[in-house]
C-alpha positions as CSV (number, residue, x, y, z in Angstrom):
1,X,-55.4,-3.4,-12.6
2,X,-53.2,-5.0,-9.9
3,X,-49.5,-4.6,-11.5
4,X,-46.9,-1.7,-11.3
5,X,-49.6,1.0,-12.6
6,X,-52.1,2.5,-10.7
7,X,-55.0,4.3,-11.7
8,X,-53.2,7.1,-9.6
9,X,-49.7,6.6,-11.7
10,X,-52.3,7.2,-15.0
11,X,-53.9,10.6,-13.4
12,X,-50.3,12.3,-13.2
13,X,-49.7,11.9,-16.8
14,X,-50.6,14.5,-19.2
15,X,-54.0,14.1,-21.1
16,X,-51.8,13.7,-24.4
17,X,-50.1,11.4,-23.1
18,X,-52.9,9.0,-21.5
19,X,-54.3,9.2,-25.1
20,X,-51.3,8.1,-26.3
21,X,-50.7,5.1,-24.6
22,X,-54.4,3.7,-25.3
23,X,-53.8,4.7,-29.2
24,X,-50.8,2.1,-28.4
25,X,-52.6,-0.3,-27.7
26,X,-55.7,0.0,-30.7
27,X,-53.0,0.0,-33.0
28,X,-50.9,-2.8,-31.8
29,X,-54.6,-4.8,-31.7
30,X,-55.2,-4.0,-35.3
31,X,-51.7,-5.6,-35.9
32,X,-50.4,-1.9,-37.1
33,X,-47.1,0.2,-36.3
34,X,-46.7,2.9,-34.0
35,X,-45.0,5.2,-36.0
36,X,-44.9,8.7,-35.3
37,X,-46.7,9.9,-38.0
38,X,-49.8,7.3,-36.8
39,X,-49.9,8.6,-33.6
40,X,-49.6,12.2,-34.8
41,X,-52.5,11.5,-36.8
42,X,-54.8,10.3,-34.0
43,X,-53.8,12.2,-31.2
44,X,-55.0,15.6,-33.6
45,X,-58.4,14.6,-34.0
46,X,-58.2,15.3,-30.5
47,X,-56.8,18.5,-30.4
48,X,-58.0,20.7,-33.5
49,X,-57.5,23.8,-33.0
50,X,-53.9,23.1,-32.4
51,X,-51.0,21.4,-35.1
52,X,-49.0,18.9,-33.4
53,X,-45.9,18.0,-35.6
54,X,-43.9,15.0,-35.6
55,X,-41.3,16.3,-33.2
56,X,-43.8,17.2,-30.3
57,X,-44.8,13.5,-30.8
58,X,-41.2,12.2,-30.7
59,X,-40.8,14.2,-27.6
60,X,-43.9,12.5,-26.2
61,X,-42.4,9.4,-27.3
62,X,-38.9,9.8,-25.7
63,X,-41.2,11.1,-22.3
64,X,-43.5,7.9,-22.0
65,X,-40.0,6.1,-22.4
66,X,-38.0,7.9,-19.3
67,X,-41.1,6.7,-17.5
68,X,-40.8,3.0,-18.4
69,X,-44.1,3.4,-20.3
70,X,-42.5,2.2,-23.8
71,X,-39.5,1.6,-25.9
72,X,-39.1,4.0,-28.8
73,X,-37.0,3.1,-31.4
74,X,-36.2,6.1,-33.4
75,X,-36.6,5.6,-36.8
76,X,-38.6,2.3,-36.1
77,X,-41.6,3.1,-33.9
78,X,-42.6,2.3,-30.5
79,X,-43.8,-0.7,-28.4
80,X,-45.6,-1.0,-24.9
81,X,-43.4,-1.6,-22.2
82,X,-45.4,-4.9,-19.7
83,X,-46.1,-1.8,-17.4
84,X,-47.6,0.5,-20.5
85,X,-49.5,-2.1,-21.5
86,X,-51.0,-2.3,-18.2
87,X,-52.2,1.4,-18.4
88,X,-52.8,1.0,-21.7
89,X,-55.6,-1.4,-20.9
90,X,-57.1,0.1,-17.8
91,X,-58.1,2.7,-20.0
92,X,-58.7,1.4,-22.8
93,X,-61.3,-0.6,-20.4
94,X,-62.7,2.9,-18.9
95,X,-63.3,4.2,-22.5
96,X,-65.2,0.8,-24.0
97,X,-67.4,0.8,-20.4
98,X,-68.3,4.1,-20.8
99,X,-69.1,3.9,-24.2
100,X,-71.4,0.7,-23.6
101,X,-73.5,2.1,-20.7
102,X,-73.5,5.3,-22.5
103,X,-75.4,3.5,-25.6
104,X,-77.1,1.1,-23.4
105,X,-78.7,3.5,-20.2
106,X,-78.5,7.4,-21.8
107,X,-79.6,6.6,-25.2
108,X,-76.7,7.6,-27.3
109,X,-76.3,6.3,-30.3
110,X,-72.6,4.5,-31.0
111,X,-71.5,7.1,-33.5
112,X,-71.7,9.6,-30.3
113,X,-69.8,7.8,-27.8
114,X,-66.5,7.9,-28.5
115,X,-66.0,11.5,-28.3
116,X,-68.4,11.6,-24.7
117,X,-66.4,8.8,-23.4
118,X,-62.9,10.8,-24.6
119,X,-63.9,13.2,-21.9
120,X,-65.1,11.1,-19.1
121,X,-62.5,8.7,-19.2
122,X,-60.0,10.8,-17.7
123,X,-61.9,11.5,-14.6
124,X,-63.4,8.1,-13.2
125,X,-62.3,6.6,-10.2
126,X,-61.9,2.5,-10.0
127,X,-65.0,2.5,-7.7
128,X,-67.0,4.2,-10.5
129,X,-65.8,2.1,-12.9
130,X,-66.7,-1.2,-11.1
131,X,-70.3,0.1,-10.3
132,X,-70.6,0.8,-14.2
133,X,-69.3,-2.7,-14.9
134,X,-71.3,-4.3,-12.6
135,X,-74.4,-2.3,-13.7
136,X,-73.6,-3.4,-17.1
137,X,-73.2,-7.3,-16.0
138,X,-69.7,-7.6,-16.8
139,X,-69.8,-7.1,-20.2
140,X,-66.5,-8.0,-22.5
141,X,-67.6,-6.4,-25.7
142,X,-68.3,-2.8,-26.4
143,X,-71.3,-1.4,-28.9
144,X,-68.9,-1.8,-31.4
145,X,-67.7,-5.3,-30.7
146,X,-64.3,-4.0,-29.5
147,X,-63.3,-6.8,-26.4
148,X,-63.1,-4.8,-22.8
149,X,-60.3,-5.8,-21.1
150,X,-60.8,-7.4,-17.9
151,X,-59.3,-6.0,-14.4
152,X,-56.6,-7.8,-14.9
153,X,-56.0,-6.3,-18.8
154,X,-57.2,-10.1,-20.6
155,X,-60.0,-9.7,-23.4
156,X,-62.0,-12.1,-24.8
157,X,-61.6,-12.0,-28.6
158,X,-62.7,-14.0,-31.8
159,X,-61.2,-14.6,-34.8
160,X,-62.2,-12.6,-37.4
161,X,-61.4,-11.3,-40.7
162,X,-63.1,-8.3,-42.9
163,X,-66.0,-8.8,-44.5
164,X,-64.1,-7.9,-47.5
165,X,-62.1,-11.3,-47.6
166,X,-65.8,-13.2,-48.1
167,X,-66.4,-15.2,-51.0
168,X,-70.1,-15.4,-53.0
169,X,-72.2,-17.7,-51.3
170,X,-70.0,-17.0,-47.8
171,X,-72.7,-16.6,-44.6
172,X,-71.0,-14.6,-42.0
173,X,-71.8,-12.7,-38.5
174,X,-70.7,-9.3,-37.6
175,X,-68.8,-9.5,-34.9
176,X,-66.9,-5.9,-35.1
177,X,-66.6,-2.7,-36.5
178,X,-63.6,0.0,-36.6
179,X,-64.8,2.8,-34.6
180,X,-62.8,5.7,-35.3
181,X,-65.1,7.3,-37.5
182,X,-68.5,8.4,-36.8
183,X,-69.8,9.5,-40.5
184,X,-69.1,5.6,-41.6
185,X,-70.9,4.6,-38.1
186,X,-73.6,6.5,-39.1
187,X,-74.0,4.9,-42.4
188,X,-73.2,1.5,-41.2
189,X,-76.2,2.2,-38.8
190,X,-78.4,3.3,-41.6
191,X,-77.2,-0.2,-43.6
192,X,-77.9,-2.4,-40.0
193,X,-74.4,-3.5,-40.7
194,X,-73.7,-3.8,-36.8
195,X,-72.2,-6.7,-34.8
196,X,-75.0,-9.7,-34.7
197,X,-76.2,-9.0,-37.8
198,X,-75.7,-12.2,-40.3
199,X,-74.5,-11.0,-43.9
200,X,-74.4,-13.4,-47.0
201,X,-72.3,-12.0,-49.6
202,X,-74.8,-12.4,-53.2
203,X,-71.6,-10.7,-55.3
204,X,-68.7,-9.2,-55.8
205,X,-67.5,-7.3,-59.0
206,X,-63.7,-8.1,-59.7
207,X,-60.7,-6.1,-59.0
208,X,-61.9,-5.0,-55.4
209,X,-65.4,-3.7,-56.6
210,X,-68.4,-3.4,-55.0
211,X,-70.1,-6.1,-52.8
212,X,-73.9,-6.9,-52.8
213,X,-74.8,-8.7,-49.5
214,X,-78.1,-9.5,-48.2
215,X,-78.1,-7.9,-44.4
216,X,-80.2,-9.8,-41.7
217,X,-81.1,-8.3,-38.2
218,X,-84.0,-9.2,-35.8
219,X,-85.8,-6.4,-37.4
220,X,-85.0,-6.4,-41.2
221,X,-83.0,-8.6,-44.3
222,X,-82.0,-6.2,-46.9
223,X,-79.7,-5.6,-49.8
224,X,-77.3,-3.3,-50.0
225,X,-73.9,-2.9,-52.0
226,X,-71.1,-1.5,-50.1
227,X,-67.6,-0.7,-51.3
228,X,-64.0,-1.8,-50.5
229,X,-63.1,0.4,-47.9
230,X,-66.0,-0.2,-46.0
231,X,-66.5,-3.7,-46.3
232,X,-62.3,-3.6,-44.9
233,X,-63.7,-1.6,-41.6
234,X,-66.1,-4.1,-41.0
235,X,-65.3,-7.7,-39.4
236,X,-66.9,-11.3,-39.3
237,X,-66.5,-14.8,-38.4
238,X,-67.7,-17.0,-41.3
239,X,-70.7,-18.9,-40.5
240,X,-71.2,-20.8,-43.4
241,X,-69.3,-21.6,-47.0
């Protein structure tokens, strides 16, 4: 990144609060609030064997704000400040990198790579991660379809909508799956249900049933049936009606 924040600025914040600031900004591109209670939510996973409460995470909150990080709004949530949304995307472009040439060069599978890349994004330098990036040939999407911001924090990003909005007879292409947790990466794997692979939706029972789909990849076509919350985790861009 070239503004305000440098990758120096990022390694003299607190690890709970790095993890904060990139949980910013993966809610904000879901389109969700950052309420305390969220982020309490997500920064736990990382720490289990402690119990955060929502006044440690306020008090995180009102810390990233002396810093000019973000504007909490008690009562109301928080927002990136330009400068947190900086450092906000310089890591969230260390974590998607190392999660790509993770899956692509050490043989991980993508259910593995989040936590791995949890641990090694704190401690790259920017020549590391331009080698990696480099290596990779510039890629813009992570194994899960997630856009990798650029140097200068700009993704490349589709429109898309869950494969839960499709209608029988609807022809669509993975482009993205939520990542956040690795039992339903697992079973998306075992369903092929990954970005490239083109899904026709055969049925759907009413009142937010179940959903039979015929699954295509380079290797295999398949039916499965999937349910609602699954089919909500998993986005495409509509090929065909």
């Amino acid at each position: 990144m070239t503004g305000e924040t440098t990758a120096e600025d990022l390694r003299k914040l607190p690890t709970r609060a790095v993890d904060c600031l990139k949980y910013m900004y993966k809610l904000r591109e879901r389109g969700e609030r950052v309420t305390t209670s969220a982020m309490r939510e997500r920064l736990q996973a990382q720490e289990p064997d402690g119990q955060l409460s929502d006044a440690t995470v306020t008090q995180l909150f009102k810390s990233l704000a002396e810093q000019g990080y973000i504007e909490h709004m008690p009562y109301r949530g928080a927002e990136l400040t330009p400068k947190g949304a900086e450092a906000a995307a310089e890591l969230v472009r260390h974590h998607r990198l190392l999660e790509l040439y993770l899956v692509r060069h050490l043989g991980y599978s993508w259910d593995e790579v989040d936590a791995e890349a949890e641990r090694l994004e704190h401690a790259i330098s920017e020549h590391f991660e331009d080698r990696i990036d480099a290596l990779l040939g510039h890629p813009t999407e992570d194994p899960h379809g997630d856009p990798i911001p650029s140097k200068t924090g700009e993704v490349v990003t589709q429109h898309t909508q869950p494969l839960s909005a499709l209608q029988p007879g609807d022809q669509a292409i993975v482009r993205r799956v939520r990542d956040d947790n690795s039992d339903m990466l697992r079973y998306l794997a075992s369903l092929r249900l990954a970005p490239g692979a083109r899904v026709t939706l055969l049925e759907r029972a009413p009142f937010g049933g179940l959903l039979r789909l015929r699954i295509e990849d380079a290797d295999s076509s398949a039916e499965q049936t999937v349910g609602g919350e699954l089919a909500d985790a998993v986005q495409v861009v509509v090929a065909s009606r």
